[in-house]
DSSP file (Angstrom, degrees, kcal/mol; ACC not computed):
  #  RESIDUE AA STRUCTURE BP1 BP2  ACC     N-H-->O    O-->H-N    N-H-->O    O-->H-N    TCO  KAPPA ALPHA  PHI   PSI    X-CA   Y-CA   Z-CA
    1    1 A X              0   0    0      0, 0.0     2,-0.4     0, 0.0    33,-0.1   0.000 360.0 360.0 360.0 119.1  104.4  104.9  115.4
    2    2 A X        -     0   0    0     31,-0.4     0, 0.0     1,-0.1     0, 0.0  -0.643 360.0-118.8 -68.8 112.4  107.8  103.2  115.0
    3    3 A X     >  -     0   0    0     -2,-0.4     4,-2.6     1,-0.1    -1,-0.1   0.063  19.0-110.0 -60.6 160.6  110.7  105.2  116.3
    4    4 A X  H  > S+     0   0    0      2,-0.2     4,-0.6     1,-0.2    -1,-0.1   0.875 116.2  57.7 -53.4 -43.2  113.5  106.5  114.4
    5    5 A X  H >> S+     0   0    0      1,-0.2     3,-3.0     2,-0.2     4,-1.8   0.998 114.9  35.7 -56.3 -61.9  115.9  103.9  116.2
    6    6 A X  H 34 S+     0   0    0      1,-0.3    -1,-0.2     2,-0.2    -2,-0.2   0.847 113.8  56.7 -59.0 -27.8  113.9  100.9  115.2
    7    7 A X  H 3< S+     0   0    0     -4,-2.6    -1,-0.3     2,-0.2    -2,-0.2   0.569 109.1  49.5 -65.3  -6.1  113.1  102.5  111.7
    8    8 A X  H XX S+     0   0    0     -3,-3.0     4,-2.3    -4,-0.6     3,-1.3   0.813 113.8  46.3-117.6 -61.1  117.0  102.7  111.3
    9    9 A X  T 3< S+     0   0    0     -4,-1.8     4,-0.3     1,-0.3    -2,-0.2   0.324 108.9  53.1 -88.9  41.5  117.5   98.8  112.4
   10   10 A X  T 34 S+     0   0    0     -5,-0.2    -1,-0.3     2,-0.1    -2,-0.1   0.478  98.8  59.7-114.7   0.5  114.9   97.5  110.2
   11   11 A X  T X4 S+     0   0    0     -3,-1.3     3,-2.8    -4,-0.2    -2,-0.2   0.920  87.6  81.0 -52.6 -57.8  116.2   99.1  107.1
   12   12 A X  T 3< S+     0   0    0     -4,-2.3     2,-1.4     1,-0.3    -2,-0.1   0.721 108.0  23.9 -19.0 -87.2  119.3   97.0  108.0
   13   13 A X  T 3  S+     0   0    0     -4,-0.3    41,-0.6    42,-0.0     2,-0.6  -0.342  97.1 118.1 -94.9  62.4  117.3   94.0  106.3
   14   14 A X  E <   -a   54   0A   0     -3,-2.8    41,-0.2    -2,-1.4     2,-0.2  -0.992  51.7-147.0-123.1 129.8  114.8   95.9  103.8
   15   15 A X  E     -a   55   0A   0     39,-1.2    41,-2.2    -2,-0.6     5,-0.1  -0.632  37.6 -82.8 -91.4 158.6  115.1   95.3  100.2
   16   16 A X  E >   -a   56   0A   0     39,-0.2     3,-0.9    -2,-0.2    41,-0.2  -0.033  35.2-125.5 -45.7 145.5  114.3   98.3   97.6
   17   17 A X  G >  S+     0   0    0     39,-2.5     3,-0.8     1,-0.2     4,-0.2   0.813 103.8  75.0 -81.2 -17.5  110.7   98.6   97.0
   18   18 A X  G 3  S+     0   0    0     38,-0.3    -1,-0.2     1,-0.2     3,-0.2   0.600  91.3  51.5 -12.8 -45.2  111.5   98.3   93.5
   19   19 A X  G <>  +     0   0    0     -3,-0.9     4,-1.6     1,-0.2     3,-0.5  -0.077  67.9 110.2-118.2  35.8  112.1   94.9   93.6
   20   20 A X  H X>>S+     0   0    0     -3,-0.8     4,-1.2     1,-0.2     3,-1.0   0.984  82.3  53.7 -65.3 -59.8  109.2   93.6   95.2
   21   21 A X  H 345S+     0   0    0      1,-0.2    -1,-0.2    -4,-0.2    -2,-0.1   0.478 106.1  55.7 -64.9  14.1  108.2   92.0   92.1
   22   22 A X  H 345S+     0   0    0     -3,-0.5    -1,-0.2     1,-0.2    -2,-0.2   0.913 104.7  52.2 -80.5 -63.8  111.8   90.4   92.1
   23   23 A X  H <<5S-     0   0    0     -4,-1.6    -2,-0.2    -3,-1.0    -1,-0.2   0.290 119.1-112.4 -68.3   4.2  111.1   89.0   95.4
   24   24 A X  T  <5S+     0   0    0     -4,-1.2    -3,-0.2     1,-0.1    -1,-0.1   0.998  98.0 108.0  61.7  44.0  107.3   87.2   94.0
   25   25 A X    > < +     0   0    0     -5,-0.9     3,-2.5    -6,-0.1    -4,-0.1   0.641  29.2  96.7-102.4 -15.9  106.1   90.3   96.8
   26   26 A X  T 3  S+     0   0    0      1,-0.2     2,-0.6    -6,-0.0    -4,-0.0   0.847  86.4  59.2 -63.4 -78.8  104.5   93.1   94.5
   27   27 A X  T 3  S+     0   0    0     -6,-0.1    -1,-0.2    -7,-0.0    -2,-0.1   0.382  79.6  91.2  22.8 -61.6  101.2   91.2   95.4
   28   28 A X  S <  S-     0   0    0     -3,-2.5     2,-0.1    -2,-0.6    -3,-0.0   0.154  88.0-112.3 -66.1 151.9  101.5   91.7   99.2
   29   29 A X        -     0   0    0      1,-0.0    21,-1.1     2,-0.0     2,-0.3  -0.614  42.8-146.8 -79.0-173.1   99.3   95.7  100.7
   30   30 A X  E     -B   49   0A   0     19,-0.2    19,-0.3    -2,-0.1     2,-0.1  -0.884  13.4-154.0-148.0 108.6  102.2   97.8  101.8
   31   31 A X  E     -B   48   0A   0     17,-3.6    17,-0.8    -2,-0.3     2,-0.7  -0.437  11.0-126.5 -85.7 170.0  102.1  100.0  104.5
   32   32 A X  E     -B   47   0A   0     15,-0.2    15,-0.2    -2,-0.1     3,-0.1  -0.890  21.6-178.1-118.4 139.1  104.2  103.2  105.1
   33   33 A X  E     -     0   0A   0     13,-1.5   -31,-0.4    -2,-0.7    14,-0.2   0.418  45.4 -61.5-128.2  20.0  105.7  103.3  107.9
   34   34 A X  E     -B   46   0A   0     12,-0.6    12,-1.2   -33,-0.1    -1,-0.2  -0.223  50.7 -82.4 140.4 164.5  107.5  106.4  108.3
   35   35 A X  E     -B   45   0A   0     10,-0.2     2,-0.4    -2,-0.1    10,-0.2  -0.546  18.7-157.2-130.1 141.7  110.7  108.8  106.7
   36   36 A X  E     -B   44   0A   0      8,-1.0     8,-1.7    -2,-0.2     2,-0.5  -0.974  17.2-173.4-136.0 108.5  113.9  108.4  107.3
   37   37 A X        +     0   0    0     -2,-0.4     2,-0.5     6,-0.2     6,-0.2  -0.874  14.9 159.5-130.5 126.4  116.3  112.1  106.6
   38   38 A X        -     0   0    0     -2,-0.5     4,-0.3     4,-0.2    -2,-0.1  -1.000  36.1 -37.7-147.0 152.8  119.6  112.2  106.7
   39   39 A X  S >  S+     0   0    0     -2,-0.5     3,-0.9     1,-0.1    -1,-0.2   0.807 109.1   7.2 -11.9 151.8  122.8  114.1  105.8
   40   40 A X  T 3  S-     0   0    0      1,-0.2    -1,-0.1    -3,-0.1     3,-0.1   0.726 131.7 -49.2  36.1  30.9  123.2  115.5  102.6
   41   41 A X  T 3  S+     0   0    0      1,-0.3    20,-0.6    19,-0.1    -1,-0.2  -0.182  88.1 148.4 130.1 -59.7  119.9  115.2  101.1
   42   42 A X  E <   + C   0  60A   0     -3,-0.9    -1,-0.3    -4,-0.3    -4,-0.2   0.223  18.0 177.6 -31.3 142.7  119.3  111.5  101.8
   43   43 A X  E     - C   0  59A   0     16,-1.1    16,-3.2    -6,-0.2     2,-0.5  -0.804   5.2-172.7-153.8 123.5  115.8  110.9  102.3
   44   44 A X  E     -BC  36  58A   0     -8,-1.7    -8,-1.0    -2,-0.2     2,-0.6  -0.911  10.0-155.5-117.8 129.4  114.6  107.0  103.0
   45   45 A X  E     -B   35   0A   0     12,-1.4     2,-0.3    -2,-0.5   -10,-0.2  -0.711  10.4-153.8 -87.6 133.1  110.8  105.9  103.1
   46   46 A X  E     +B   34   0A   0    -12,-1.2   -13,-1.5    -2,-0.6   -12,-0.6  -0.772  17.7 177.7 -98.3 151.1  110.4  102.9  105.1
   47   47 A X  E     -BD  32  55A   0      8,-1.1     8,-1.3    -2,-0.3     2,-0.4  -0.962  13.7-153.4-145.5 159.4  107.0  100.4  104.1
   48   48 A X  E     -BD  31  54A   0    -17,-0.8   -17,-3.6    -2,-0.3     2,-0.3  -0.994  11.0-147.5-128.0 151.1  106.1   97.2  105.6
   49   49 A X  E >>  -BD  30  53A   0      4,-2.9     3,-1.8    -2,-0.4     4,-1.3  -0.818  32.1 -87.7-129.2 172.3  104.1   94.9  103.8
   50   50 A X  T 34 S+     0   0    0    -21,-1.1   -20,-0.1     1,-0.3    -1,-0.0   0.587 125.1  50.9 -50.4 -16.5  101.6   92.3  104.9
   51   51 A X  T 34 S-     0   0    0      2,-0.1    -1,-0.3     0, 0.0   -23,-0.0  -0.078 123.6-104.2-100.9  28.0  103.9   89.2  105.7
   52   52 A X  T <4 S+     0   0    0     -3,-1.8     2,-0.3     1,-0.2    -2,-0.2   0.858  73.9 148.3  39.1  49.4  106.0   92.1  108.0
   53   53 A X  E  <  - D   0  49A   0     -4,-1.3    -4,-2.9   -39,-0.0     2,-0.3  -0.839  41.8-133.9-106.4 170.1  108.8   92.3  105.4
   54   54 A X  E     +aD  14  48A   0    -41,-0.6   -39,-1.2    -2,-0.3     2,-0.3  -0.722  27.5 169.8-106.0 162.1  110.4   95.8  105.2
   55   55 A X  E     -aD  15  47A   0     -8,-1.3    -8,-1.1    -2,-0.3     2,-0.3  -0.950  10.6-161.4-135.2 163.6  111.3   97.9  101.9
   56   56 A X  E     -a   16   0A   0    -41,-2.2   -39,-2.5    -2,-0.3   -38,-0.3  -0.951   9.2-150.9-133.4 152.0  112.4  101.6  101.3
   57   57 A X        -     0   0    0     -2,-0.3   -12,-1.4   -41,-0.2     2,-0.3  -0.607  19.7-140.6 -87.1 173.8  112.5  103.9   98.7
   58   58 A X  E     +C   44   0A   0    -14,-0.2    12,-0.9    -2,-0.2     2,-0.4  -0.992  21.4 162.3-128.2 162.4  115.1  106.6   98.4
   59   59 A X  E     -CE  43  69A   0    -16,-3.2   -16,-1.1    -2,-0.3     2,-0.2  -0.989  26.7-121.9-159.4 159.2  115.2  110.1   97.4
   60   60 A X  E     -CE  42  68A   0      8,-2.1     8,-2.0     9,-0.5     2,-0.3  -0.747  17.3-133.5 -98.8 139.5  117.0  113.3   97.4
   61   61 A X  E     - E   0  67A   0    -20,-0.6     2,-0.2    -2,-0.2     6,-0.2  -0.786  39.8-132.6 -86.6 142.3  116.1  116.7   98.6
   62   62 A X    >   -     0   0    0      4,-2.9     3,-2.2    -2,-0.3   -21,-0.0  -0.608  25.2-105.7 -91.8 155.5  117.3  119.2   95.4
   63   63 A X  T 3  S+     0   0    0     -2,-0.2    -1,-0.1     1,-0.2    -2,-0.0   0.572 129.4  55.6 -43.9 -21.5  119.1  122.2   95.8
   64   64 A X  T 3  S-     0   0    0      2,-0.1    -1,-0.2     0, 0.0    -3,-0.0   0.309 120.1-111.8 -94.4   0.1  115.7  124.0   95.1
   65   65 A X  S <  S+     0   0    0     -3,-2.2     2,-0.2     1,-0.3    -2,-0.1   0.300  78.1 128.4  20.6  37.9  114.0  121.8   98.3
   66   66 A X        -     0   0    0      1,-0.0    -4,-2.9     2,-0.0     2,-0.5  -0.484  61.8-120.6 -81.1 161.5  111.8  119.7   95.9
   67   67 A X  E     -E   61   0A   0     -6,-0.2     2,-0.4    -2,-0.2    -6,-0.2  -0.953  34.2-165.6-122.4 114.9  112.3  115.6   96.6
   68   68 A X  E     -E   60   0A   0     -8,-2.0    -8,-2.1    -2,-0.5     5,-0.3  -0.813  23.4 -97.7 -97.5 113.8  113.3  114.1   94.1
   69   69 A X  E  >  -E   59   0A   0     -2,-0.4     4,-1.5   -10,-0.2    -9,-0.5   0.230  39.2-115.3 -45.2 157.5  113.6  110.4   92.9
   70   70 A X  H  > S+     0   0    0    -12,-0.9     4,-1.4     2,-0.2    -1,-0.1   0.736 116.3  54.1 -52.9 -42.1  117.1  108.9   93.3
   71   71 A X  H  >>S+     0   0    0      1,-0.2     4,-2.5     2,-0.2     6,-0.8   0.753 104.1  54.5 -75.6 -22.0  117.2  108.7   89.3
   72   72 A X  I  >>S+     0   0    0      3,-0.2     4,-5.1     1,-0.2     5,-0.7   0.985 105.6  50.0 -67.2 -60.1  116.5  112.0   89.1
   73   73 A X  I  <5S+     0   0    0     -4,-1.5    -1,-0.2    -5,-0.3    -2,-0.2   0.833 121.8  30.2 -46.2 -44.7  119.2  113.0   91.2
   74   74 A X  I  <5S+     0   0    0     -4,-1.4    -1,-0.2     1,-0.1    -2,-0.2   0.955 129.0  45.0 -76.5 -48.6  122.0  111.0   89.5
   75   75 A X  I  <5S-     0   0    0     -4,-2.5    -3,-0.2     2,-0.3    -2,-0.2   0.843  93.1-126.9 -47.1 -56.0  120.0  111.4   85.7
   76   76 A X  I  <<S+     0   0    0     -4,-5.1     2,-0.2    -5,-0.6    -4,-0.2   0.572  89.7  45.6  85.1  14.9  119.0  115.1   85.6
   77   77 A X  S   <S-     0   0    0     -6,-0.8     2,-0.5    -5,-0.7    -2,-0.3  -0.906  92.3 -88.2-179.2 177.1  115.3  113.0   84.8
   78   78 A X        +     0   0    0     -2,-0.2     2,-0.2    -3,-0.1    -6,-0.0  -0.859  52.8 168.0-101.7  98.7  112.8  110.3   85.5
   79   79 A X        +     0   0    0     -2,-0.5     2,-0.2     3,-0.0    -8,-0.1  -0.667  38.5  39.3-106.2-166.5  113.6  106.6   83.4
   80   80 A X  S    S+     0   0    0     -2,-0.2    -2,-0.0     2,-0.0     2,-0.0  -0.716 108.8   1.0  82.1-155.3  112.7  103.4   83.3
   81   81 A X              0   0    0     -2,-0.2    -2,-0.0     1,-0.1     0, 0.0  -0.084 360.0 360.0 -84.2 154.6  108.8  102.5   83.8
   82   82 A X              0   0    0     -2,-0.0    -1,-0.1    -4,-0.0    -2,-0.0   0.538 360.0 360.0-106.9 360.0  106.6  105.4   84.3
């Protein structure tokens, strides 16, 4: 299990997991490799994928303490690809 500290500096160079297929990566397994929470809400998922590059999602915890997509938060709903 990869400690918080090291989960914190390998975000430093992680792209969105979004944008693998940006990066010619969507291919690659992906692990997860462990949650990231912090202040106000923030919540980051860390993955690694098979060539050890890093990506995160993010999300928000709601006022209601569901976790909630990033779009959601900002939107009020889910868009884009489903």
């Amino acid at each position: 299990m990869m400690t918080q500290e090291k989960m914190e500096e390998r975000l430093k160079s992680a792209y969105t997991y979004e944008n693998r297929a940006g990066h010619e990566k969507e291919h690659l397994e992906i692990e997860f490799v462990g949650r990231l929470v912090r202040p106000h809400g923030r919540i980051v998922d860390l993955y690694v994928d098979s060539e050890n590059g890093y990506w995160f999602k993010e999300f928000r915890q709601a006022q209601d303490g569901r976790i909630i997509t990033l779009e959601e938060a900002i939107f009020g709903r889910k868009i884009g690809k489903e």
